[in-house]
N, C-alpha and C positions, 0 to 999 in steps of 0.2 A: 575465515578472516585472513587466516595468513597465507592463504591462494590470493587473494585478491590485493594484500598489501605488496604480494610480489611481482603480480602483474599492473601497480601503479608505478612503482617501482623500474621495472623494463621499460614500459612507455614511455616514461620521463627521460630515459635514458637512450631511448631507440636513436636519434638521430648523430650521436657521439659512436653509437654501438655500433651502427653500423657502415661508419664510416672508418672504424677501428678493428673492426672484426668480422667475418661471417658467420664464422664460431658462436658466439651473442647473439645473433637476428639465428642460427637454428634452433639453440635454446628455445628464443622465447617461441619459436614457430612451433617449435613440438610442445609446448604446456600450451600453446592454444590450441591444439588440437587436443590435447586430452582434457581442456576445459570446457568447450564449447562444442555446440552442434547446430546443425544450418533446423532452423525451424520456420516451418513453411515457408512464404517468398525472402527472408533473412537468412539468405546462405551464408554458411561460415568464408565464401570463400573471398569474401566481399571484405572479411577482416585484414587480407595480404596485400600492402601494393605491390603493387604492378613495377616494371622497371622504369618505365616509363615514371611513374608516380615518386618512386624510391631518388631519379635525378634529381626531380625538381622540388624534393623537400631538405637538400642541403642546405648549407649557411650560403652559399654561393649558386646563383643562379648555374644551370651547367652550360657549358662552352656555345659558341653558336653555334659548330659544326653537329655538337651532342644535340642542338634544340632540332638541327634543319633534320637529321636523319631521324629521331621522335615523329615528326613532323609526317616525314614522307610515309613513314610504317602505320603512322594514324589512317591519315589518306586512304588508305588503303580498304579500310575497316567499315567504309562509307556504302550504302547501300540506297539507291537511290529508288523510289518511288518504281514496281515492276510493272505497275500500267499506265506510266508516264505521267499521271497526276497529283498535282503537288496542292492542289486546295482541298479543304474540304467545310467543315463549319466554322465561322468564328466564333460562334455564337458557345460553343462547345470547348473552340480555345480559349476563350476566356476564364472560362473556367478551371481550365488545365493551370494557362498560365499562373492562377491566383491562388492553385494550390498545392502544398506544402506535403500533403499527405505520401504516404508512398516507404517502399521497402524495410517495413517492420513487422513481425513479428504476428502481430496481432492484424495486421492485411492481408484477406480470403485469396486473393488475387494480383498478379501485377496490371492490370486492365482497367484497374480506378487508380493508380499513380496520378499525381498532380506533377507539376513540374517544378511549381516554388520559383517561377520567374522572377518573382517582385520581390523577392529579398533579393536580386543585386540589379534590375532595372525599371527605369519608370517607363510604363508602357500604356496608358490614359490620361486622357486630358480630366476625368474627374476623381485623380486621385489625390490622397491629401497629405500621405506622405510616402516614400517610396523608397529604393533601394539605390545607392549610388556606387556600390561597387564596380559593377559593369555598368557600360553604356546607355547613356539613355535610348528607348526605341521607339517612343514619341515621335507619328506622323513615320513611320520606316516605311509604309508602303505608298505614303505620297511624296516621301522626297526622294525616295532612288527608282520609282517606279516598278515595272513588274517584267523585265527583260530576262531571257532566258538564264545571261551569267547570273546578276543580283538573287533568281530564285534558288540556281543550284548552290549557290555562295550557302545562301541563307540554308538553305535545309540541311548542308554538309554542317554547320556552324552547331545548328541544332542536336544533330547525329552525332555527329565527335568534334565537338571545338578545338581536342588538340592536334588534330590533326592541319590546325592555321596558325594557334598559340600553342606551341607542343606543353608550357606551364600555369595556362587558364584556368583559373578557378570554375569554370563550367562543367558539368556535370555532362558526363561522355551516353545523353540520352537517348541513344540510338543504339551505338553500341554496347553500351551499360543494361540495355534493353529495358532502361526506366521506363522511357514510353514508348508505345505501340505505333508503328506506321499510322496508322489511323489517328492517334492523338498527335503525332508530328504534322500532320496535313490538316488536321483542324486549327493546329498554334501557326502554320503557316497562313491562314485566312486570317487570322488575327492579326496578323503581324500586315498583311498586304490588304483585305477585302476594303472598300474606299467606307464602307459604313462603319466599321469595326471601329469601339474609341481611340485605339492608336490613331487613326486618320481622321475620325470627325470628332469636333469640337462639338 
């Protein structure tokens, strides 16, 4: 009880602490190492941010120069399709997109991760209520078409969003290695295939 009261305690306080100290963030970094352990696909390592993550959880957005060079280091992270193909099922994105599932504990595997699209977009015409944090992407493969920029856009966007929004709340699923090339090329048909309900009514 009093491990656990100490590390709600450091949480609450992480974002003061660490702009106050490094001192405080090695603290807490070494009782979570002696707390915790990576069990199956929930590595402990998944508990540290990143520096990149550590900016842009200040009181202040960081500067635009801090976001552009975030930005270009992302960029870089980007792995694109090695046999040049960026579709695959939609029928299978769909699926992806609508779920949620993924990187605990109690998951055999990372190769059934969902991607949890629809908590922050609406992405069908038959749905009833949907996520409006991000972008709506209703009709994305009939209103920007499927021209070589728009798909490499879109795949990068998928693979590391912050590597465009170096502070977007999306989920780095490429590089994160949430989902598997194969599941990004099936949420890419989803996204673009003219049958898929993003595009038909």
């Amino acid at each position: 009880m009093k491990k656990l009261t100490t590390l709600a305690l450091l949480l609450a306080a992480l974002p003061t602490a660490w702009a106050a100290s490094e001192d405080t963030y090695a603290e807490f970094k070494a009782m979570m190492d002696r707390s915790f352990k990576t069990n199956g696909i929930a590595a402990k390592h998944r508990m540290y941010q990143l520096d990149l993550q550590k900016a842009c959880s200040q009181d202040k957005p960081p500067a635009k120069e801090v976001q552009a060079k975030i930005e270009a280091e992302q960029l870089k992270t980007i792995r694109y399709p090695a046999d040049g193909k960026y579709f695959g099922d939609w029928k299978a994105g769909e699926k992806i997109a609508v779920d949620g599932r993924g990187l605990t504990w109690t998951d055999k595997t990372p190769y059934n991760n969902g991607g949890g699209c629809y908590n922050c977009h609406q992405m069908s015409h038959h749905e009833v209520s949907y996520g409006t944090i991000g972008p709506s992407l209703l009709e994305y493969g009939k209103t920007r078409g499927n021209g070589d920029d728009i798909v490499k856009y879109t795949w990068g966007k998928i693979y590391n969003a912050k590597a465009f929004n170096a502070c977007s709340n999306m989920p780095r699923n490429g590089d994160a290695e949430i989902l598997t090339e194969k599941q990004m090329k099936d949420l890419m048909a989803y996204l673009f295939d003219p049958q898929s309900p993003v595009n038909k009514k």
